[in-house]
ROFIMAR-569748 format. One record per residue (C-alpha): residue in one letter; x, y, z; residue number from 1. Coordinates in pm, whole numbers. Layout:
residues N
[r 'A' [X Y Z] NUM]
...
//
This chain:
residues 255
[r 'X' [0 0 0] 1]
[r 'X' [108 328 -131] 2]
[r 'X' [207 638 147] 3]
[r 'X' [-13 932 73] 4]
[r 'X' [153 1186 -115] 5]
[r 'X' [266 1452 125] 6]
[r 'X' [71 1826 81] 7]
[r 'X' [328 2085 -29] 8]
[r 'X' [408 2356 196] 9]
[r 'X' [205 2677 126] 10]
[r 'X' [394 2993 -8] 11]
[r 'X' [533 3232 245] 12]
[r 'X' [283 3506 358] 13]
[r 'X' [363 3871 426] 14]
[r 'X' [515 3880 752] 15]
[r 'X' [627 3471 742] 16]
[r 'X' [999 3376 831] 17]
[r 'X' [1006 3300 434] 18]
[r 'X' [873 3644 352] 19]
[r 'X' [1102 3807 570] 20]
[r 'X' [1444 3605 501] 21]
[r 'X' [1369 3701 162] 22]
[r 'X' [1286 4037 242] 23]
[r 'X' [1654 4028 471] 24]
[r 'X' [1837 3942 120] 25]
[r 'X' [1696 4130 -118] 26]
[r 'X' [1781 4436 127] 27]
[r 'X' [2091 4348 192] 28]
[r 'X' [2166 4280 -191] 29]
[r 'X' [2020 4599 -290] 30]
[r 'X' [2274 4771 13] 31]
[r 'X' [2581 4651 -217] 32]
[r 'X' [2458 4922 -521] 33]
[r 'X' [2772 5142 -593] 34]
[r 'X' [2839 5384 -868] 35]
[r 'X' [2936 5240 -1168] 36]
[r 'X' [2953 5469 -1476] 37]
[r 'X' [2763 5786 -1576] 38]
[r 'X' [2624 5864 -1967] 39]
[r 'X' [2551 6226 -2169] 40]
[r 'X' [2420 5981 -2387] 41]
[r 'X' [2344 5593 -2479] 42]
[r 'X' [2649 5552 -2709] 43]
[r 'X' [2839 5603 -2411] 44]
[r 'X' [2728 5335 -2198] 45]
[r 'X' [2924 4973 -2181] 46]
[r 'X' [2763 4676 -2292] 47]
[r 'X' [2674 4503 -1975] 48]
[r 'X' [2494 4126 -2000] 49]
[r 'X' [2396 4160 -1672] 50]
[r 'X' [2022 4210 -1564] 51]
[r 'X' [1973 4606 -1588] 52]
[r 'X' [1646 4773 -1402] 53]
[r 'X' [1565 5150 -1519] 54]
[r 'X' [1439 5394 -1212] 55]
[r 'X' [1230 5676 -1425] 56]
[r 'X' [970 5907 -1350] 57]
[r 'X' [848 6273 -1360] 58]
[r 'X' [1066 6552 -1199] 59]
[r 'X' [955 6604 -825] 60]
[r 'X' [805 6250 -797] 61]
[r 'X' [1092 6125 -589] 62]
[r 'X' [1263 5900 -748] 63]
[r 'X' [1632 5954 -589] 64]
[r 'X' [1473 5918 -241] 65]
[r 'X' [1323 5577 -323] 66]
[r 'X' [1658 5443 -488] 67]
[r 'X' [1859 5585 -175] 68]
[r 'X' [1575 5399 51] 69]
[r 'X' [1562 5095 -133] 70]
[r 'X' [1964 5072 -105] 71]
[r 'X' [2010 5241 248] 72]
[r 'X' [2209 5500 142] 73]
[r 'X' [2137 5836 210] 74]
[r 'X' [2327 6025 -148] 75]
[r 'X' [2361 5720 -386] 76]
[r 'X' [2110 5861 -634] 77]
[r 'X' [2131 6257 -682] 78]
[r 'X' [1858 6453 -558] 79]
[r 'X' [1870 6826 -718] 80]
[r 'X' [1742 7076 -550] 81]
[r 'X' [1681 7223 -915] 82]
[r 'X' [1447 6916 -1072] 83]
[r 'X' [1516 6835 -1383] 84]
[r 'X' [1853 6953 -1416] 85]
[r 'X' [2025 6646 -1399] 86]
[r 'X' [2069 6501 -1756] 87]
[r 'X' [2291 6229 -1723] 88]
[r 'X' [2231 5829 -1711] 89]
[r 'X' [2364 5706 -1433] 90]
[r 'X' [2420 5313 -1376] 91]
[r 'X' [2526 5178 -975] 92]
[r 'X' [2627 4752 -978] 93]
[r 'X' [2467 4571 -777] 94]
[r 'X' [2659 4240 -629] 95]
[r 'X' [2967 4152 -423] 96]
[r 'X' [3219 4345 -467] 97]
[r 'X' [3397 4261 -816] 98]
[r 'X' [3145 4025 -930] 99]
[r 'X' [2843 4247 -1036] 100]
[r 'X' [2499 4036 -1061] 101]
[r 'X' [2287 4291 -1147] 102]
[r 'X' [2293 4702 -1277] 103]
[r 'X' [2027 4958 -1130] 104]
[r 'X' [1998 5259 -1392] 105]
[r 'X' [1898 5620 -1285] 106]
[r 'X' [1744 5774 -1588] 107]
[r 'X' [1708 6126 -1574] 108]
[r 'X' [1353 6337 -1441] 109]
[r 'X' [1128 6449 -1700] 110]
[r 'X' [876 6706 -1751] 111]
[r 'X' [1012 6991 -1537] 112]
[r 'X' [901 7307 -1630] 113]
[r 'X' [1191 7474 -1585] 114]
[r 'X' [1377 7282 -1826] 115]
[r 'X' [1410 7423 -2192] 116]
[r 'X' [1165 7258 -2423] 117]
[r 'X' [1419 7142 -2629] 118]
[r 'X' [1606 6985 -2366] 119]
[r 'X' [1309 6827 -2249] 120]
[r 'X' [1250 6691 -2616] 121]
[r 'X' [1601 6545 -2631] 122]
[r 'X' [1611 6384 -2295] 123]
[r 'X' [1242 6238 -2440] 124]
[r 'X' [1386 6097 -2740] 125]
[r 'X' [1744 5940 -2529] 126]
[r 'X' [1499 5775 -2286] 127]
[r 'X' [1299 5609 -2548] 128]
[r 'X' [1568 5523 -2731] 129]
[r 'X' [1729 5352 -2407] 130]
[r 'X' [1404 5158 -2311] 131]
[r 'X' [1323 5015 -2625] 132]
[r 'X' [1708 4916 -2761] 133]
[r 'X' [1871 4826 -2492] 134]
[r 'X' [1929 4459 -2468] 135]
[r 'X' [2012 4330 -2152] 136]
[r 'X' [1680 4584 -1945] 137]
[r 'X' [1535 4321 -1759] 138]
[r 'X' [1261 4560 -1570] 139]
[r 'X' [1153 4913 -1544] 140]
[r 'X' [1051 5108 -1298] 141]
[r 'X' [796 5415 -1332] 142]
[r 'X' [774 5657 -1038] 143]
[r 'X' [466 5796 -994] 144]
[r 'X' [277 6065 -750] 145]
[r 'X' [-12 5899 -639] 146]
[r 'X' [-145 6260 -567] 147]
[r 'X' [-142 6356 -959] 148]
[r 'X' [-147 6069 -1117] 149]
[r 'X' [-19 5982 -1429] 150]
[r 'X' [83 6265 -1664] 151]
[r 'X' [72 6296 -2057] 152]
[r 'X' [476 6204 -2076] 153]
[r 'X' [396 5927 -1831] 154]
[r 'X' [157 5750 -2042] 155]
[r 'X' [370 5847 -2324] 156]
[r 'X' [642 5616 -2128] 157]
[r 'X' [379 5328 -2142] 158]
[r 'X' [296 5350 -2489] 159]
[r 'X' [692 5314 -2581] 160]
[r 'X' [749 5037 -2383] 161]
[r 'X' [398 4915 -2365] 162]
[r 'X' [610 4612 -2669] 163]
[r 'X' [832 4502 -2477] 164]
[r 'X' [605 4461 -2180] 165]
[r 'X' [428 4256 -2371] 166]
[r 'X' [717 4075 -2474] 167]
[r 'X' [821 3955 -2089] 168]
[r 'X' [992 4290 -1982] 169]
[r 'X' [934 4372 -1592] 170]
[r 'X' [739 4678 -1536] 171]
[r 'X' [639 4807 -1186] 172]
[r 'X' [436 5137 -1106] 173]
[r 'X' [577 5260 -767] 174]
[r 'X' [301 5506 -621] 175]
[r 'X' [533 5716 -383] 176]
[r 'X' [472 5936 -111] 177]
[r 'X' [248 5726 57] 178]
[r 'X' [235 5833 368] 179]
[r 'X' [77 6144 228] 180]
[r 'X' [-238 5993 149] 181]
[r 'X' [-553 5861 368] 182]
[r 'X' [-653 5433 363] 183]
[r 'X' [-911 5511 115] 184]
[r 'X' [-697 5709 -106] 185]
[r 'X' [-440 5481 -126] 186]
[r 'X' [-688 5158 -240] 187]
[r 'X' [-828 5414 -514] 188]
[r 'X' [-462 5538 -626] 189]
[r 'X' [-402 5156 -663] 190]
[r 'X' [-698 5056 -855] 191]
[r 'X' [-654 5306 -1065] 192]
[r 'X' [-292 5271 -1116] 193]
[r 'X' [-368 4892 -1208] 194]
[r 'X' [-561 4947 -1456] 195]
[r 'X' [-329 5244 -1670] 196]
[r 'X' [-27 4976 -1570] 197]
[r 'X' [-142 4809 -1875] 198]
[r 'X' [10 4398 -1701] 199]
[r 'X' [275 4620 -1475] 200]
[r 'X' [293 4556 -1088] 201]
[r 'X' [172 4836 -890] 202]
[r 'X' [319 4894 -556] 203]
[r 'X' [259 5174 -233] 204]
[r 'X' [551 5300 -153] 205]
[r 'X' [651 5563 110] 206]
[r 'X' [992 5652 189] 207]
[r 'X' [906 5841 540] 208]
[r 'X' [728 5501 667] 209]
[r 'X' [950 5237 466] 210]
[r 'X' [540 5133 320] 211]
[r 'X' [655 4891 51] 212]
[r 'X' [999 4882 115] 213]
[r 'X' [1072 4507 167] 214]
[r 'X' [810 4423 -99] 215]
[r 'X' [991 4614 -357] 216]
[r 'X' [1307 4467 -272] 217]
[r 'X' [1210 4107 -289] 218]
[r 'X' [1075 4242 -646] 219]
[r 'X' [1351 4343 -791] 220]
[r 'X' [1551 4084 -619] 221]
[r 'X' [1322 3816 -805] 222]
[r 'X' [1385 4006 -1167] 223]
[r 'X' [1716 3999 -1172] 224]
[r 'X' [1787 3652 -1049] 225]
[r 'X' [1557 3465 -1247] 226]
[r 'X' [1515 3068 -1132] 227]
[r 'X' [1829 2871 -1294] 228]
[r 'X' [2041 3185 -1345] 229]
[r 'X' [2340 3225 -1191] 230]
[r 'X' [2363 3473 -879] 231]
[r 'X' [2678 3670 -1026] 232]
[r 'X' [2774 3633 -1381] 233]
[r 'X' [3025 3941 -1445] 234]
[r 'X' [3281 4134 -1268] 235]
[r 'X' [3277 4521 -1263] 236]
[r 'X' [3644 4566 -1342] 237]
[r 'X' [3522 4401 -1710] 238]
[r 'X' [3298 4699 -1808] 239]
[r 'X' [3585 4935 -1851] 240]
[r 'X' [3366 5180 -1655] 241]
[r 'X' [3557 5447 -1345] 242]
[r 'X' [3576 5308 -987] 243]
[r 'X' [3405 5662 -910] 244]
[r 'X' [3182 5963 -1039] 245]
[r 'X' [3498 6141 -1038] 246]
[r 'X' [3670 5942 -1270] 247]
[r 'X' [3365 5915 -1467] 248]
[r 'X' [3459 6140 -1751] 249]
[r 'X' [3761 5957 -1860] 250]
[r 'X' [3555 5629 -1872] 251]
[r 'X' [3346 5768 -2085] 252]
[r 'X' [3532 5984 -2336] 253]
[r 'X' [3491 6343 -2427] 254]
[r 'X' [3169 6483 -2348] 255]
//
């Protein structure tokens, strides 16, 4: 007679010890991001075949605060105190020292109204360009004020990538500053946000009350360490790229 087949073990809730030990590495991974290389422009990026996850968003919808929350560190991701003025692509390895697993990407804040219209145009046109050619994106990220909404160059965004979303790219809608918005504002902001996400995730997020934090993290953790790939698959010192931002220029050639 034949043993009945043991039940498998459910998946790990919110707030299990499975949750949370994942929740403990995906932090801790994401505490390893360092600066890796900064770009005027997408010719001067390396070729990395590393997972790569793109942080973009409107200007003033704080997407240096969640990268610096997500990785614990208080000035890894520039915050301007003149939005919209930074204009560079900035990429930060992720991984044990010398053997980069992953890439985070800082793409620059759009829609600032400060910002020439042809500058905004051209920035427009880079980003595009970067989200639909380049190969080895594995997920994006879209920061969004749950208090606006999305904006016309936000669901611009969507339509451009809205292919390759379609073709298996990761896309998450991070709904930040959470904390500044009531129970019943936040369920609407998410239903709502589902449903313009067109297949994205949609997560709460709020930097002042870490709402979202370890979800994100196990996330991102989860894209770029897909089941069956290898946890570390290229060294930094093989990109060519500076140590530092202030070696940066030399990395990259004349700007």
């Amino acid at each position: 007679m034949t043993s009945p087949a043991k039940p498998k073990p459910a998946p790990a809730k919110d707030g299990a010890p499975g949750a949370k030990s994942a929740a403990v590495t995906a932090l801790g991974w994401l505490h390893t991001a360092r600066f890796l290389t900064t770009a005027p422009q997408l010719h001067f990026l390396p070729e990395l075949d590393v997972p790569e996850i793109a942080f973009v968003g409107r200007s003033n919808a704080g997407k240096s605060t969640c990268i610096n929350t997500l990785t614990q560190q208080k000035q890894l991701a520039f915050a301007s105190k003149r939005p919209g003025r930074t204009q560079h692509i900035n990429l930060f390895a992720l991984g044990k020292q010398g053997a980069t697993d992953a890439v985070l990407t800082d793409l620059p804040g759009y829609g600032y109204a400060a910002v020439p219209k042809q500058d905004k145009i051209r920035w427009q046109q880079v980003m595009a360009n970067y989200l639909v050619s380049r190969s080895n994106l594995q997920g994006i990220v879209l920061m969004c004020d749950p208090r606006h909404g999305m904006t016309e160059l936000d669901e611009i965004l969507l339509d451009v990538i809205r292919p390759r979303v379609e073709e298996g790219l990761k896309f998450l809608v991070i709904l930040t500053k959470a904390d500044k918005l009531t129970r019943a504002e936040g369920a609407k902001a998410l239903s709502i946000a589902k449903l313009q996400a067109g297949g994205g995730q949609v997560r709460l997020f709020s930097a002042t009350k870490r709402t979202g934090l370890e979800d994100v993290a196990t996330l991102l953790w989860d894209w770029a360490h897909p089941a069956g790939a290898p946890s570390a698959s290229q060294a930094v010192s093989s990109t060519g790229a500076s140590p530092d931002p202030s070696g940066a220029p030399d990395a990259l050639g004349p700007q």
